[in-house]
C-alpha positions in Angstrom: -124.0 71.9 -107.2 -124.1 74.3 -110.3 -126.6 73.5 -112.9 -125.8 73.5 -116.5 -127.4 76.3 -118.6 -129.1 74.5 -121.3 -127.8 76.3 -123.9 -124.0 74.9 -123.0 -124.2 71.8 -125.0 -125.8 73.1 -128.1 -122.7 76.3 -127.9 -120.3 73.3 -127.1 -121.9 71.6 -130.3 -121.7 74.5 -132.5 -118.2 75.1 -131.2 -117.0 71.6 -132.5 -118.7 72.5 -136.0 -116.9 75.5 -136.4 -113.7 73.6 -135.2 -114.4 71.1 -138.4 -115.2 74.4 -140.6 -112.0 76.0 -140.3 -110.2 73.1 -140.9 -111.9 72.2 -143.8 -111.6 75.8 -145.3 -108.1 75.4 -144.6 -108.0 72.6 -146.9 -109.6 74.6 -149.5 -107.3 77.6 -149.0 -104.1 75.5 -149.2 -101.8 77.6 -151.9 -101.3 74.1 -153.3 -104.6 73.3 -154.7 -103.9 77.0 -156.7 -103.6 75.0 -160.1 -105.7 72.5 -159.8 -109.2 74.8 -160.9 -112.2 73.8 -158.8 -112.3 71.3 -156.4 -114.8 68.9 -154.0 -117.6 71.0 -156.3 -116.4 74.4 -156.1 -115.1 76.1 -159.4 -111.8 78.1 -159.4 -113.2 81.1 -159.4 -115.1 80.7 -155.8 -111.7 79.1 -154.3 -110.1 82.0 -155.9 -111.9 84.3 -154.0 -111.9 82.4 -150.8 -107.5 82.5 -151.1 -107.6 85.9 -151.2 -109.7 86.3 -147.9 -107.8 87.1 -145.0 -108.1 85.4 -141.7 -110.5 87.2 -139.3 -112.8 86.8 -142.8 -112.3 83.0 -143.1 -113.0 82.2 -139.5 -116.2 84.2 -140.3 -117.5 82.0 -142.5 -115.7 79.0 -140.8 -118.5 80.5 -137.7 -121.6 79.3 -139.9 -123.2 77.0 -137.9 -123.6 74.1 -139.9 -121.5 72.1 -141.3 -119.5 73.3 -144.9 -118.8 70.3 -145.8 -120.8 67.1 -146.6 -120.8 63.5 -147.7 -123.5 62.4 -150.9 -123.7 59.4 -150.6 -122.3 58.6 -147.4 -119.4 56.0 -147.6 -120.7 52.4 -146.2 -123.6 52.7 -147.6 -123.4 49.8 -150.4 -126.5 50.8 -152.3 -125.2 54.1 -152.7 -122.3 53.3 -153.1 -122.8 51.4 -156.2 -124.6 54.3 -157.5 -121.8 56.8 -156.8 -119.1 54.8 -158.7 -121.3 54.7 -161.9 -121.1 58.4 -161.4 -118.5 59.9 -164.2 -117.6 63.6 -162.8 -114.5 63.3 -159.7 -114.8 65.9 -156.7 -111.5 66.4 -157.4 -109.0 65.5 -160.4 -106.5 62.7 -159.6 -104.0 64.5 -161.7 -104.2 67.6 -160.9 -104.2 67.7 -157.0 -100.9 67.3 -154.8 -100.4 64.1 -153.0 -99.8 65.2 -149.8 -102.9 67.2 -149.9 -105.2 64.3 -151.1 -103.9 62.6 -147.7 -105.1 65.3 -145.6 -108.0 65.4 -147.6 -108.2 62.1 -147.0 -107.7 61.8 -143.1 -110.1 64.9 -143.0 -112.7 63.0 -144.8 -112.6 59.7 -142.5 -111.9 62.0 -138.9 -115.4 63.9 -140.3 -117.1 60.7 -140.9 -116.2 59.0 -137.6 -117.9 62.4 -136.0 -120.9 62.4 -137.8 -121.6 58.7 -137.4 -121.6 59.3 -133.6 -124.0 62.1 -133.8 -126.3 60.3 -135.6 -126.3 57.5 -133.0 -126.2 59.6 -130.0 -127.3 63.3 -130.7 -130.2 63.5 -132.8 -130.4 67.5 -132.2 -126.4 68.0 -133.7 -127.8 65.8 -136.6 -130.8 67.6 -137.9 -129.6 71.2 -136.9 -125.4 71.3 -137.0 -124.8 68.6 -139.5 -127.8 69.0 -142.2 -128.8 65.6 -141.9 -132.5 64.9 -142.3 -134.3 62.1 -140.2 -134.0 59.3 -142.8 -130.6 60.1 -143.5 -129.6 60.0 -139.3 -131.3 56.8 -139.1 -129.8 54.9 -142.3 -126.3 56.2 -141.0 -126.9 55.0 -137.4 -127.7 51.4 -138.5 -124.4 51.3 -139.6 -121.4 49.2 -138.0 -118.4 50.4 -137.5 -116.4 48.2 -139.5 -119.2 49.5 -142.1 -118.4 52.9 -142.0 -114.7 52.0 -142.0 -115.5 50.3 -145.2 -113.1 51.8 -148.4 -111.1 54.7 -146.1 -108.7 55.5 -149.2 -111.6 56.7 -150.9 -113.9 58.4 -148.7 -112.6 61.5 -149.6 -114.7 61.0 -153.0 -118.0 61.1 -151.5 -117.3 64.8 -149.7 -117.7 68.1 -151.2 -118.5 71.7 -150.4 -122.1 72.1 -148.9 -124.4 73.9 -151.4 -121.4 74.1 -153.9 -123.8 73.9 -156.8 -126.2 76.7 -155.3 -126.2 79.5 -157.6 -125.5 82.5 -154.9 -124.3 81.1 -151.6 -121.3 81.2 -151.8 -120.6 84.3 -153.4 -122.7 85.8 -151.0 -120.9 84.3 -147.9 -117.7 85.3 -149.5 -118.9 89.0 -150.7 -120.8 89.7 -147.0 -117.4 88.7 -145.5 -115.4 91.3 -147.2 -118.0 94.6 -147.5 -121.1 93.4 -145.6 -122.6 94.7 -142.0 -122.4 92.3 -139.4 -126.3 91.7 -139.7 -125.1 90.5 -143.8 -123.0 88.1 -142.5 -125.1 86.3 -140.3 -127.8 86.4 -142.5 -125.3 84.5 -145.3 -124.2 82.0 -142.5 -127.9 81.2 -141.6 -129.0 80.7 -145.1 -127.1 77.5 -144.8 -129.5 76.1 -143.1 -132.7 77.3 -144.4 -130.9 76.6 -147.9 -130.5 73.0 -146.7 -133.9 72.6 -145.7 -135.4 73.4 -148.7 -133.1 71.1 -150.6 -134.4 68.0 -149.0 -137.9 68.9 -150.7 -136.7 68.9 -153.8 -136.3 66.6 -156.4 -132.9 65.2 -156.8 -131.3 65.4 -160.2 -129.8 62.0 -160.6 -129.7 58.3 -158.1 -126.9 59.4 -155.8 -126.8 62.9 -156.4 -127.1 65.8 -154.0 -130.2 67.9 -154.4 -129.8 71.6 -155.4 -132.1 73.7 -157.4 
């Protein structure tokens, strides 16, 4: 009977990851979020750039191997989630954005939550290295029930954002190695997701509720 390498399930992992980035940078790309200005924490000028990308250079950066997009807090969660909706800034602008893309926002948001619930119950290596969650945060979110993680679906969508959105220079870097850099540049931008994560955690968040960036 053939054995399994043991790489295969952490290639099948990151394969599913990048599956969830390109459709998530799909969502950003859609022509019809052009007038609405920034969006789930990235400013028009970023999403801009990211439009104009053509598509062997967004599945390079939709092949970072960590997720691009994350939940803070993470719906269900009632403490945080009474600390969110004190919060006064919207990942995205009720007025601005088209309806039928809020509902593939929307069905994007719950289908990503569903995933990473079940990683943090059953695969504490896709946790900590594909989906940036750190051990506190995979063992709050396992304790959760499903009918508590199912809790407020039409509004999901306002707890996700763009990963590292508020970093200074990763995103412009992804986006700027994608379009001139060496093939060593661009895997360097895609790693510093992670590393970029990690230090995040040790720092001091800014407000109750509220991702950590520096």
């Amino acid at each position: 009977m053939p054995q399994k390498h043991p790489d295969s399930s952490v290639q099948t992992e990151i394969a599913e990851i990048v599956d969830i980035n390109r459709e998530f940078l799909r969502l950003l790309t859609d022509p019809h979020l052009a007038a609405t200005g920034g969006a789930l924490g990235l400013d028009e000028a970023t999403l801009c750039c990211l439009r104009q990308l053509n598509p062997d250079q967004i599945e390079c950066i939709a092949a970072a191997p960590l997720l691009l997009a994350e939940f803070s807090p993470f719906p269900g969660d009632d403490q945080a989630d009474n600390k969110y909706s004190q919060r006064t800034d919207r990942m995205v602008a009720d007025e601005d954005v088209p309806p039928d893309w809020q509902r593939e926002l929307t069905g994007f948001a719950n289908r990503l939550l569903t995933f990473v619930w079940q990683a943090s119950r059953h695969d504490r290596l896709l946790s900590a290295f594909c989906l940036g969650l750190d051990k506190s945060q995979a063992l709050e979110l396992a304790k959760l029930s499903f009918s508590g993680i199912s809790r407020g679906g039409d509004s999901v969508a306002t707890s996700l954002h763009v990963r590292l959105s508020r970093h200074p220079t990763f995103w412009p870097d992804l986006i700027r190695s994608v379009r001139s850099g060496s093939r060593e540049q661009q895997l360097a931008s895609q790693l510093a997701a992670i590393q970029l994560s990690i230090i995040r955690r040790y720092l001091p968040a800014a407000s109750a509720g509220e991702p950590r960036y520096f």
